[in-house]
N, C-alpha and C positions, 0 to 999 in steps of 0.2 A: 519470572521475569519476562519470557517470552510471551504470557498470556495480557501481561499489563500493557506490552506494548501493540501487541497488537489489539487491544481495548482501545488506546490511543487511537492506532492507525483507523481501525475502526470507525469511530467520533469525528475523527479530523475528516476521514471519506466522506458520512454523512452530511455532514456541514457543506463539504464542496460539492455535494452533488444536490444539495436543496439549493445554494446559490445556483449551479448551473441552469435547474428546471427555472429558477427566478430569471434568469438571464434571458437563457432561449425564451421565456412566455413572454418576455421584452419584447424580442427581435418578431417575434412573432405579429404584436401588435403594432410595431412598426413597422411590419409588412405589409400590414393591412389598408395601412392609413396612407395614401395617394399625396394628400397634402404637406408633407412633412417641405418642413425648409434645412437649406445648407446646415445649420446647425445640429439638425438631427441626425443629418446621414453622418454628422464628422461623431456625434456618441453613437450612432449603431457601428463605425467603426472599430471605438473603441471596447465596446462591450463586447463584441465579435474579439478584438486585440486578447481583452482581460481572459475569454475565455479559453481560447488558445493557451494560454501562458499556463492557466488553473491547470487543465491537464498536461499540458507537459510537466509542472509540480507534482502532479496525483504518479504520475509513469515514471519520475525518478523517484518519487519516496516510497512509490511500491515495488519499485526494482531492488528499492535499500531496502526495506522490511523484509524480502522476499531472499536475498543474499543473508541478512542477520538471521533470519530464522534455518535456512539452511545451514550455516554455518554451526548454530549451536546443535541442529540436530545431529553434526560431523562429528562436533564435539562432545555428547554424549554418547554418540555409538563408541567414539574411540576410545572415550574413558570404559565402557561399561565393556569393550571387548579387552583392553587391560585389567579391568579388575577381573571377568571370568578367567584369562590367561594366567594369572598368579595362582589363581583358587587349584589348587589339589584334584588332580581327578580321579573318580574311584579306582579305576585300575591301577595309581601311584599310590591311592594306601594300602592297596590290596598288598602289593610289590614290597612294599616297606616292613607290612607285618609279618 
């Protein structure tokens, strides 16, 4: 389970971070260009706006994957230090025999 989702998180990273290099090589070539009219500057703000947002997305869904995957890895030590805790240990069957 843990591996599938972080296959996701994985995919979904990818993705926003090809748009971002598309974005920036945007801002870039709008950087360039001296001519641009009012209309341009009001999309380079927006694209500057979308980016912004994109990572603040990426920094809460990897806060969330990063708290779930800790979480389960809580919950396998826990489970796996109760199962050794029940198991018998050699000096208690030594004791019994």
């Amino acid at each position: 389970m843990i591996r599938t989702k972080t296959q996701i998180f994985i995919q979904r990273l990818s993705l926003e971070m090809h748009n971002l290099r598309e974005y920036a090589g945007l801002l870039e070539r709008w950087n360039e260009d001296d001519t641009q009219d009012e209309v341009l500057q009001e999309a380079k703000l927006d694209v500057i706006d979308r980016i912004g947002s994109t990572l603040n997305e990426m920094r809460e869904l990897q806060s969330h994957e990063w708290a779930a995957m800790y979480k389960a890895l809580q919950d396998s030590r826990e489970k796996n230090a109760a199962d050794s805790s029940s198991m018998p240990k050699d000096g208690a069957c030594k004791e019994a025999e």
